[in-house]
C-alpha positions in Angstrom: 0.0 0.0 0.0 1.4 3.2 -1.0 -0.8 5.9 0.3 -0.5 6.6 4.3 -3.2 8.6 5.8 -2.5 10.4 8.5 -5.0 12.2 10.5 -7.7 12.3 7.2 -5.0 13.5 5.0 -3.3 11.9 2.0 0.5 10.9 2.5 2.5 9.9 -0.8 5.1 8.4 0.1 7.2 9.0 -3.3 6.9 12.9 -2.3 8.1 12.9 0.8 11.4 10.4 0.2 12.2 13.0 -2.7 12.3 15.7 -0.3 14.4 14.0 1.7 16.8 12.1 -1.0 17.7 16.0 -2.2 19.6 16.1 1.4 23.1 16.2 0.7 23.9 13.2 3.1 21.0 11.2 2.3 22.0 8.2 0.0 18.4 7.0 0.1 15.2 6.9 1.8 12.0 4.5 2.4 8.8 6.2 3.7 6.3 4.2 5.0 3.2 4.2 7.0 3.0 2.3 10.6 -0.5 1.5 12.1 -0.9 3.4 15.2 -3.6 1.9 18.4 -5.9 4.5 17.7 -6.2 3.6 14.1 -4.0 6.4 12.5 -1.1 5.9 10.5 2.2 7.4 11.6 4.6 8.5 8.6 8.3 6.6 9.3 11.3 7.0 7.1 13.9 4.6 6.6 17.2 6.7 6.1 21.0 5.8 4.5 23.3 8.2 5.4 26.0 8.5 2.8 29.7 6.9 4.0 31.8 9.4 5.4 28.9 11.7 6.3 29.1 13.0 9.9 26.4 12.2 12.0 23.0 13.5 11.0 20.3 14.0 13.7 16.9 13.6 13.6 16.6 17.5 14.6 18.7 18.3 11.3 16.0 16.5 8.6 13.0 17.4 10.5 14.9 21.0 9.8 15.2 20.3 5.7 11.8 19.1 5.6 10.2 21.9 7.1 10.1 24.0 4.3 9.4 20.9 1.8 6.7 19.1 3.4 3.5 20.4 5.1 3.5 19.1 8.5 0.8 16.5 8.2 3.7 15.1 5.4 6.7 15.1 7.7 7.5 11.6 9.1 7.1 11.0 13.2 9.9 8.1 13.0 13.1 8.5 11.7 15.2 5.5 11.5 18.9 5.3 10.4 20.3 2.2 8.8 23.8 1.5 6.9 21.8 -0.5 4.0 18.3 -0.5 3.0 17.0 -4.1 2.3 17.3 -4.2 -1.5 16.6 -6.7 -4.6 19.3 -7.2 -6.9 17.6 -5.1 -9.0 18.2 -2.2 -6.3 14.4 -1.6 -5.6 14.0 -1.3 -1.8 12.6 -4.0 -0.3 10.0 -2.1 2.0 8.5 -5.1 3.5 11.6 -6.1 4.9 11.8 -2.4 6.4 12.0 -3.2 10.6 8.9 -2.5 12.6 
């Protein structure tokens, strides 16, 4: 499923791993939605940081995206990996994405 609602608003994921690919340390993102207990949907992004990058904080994207995203848009969750789970092709793999 590729549309996350989020309090009665439309979520595309696409858009918002686009804003946050254009980061200069960002390698590439995964944007998904996580079922929440009161039956909302959280937005949660999956981010590679490039090798060599310093640290990036969770403070510094929410910063990029605030200008890019409205704030319905703007993931909850961040999560840093060192590989996104990939096919050979190099499609991410979101089911395989950790909870």
């Amino acid at each position: 499923k590729e549309l996350i609602i989020r309090s009665g608003f439309n979520v595309y994921p696409l858009e918002v791993e686009a804003a946050l690919n254009a980061h200069p340390e960002v390698v590439q993102s995964a944007v998904i939605g996580r079922a929440l207990a009161d039956g909302e949907e959280e937005v949660v992004a999956y981010i590679e940081v490039r090798n060599g990058a310093g640290p990036i904080t969770t403070d510094a994207l929410r910063a990029w995206l605030r200008p890019h995203l409205a704030p319905y848009k703007r993931p909850s969750r961040f999560v840093f990996m060192d590989a996104l789970p990939a096919a050979p092709s190099g499609k991410i793999l979101k089911h395989r994405l950790p909870s």
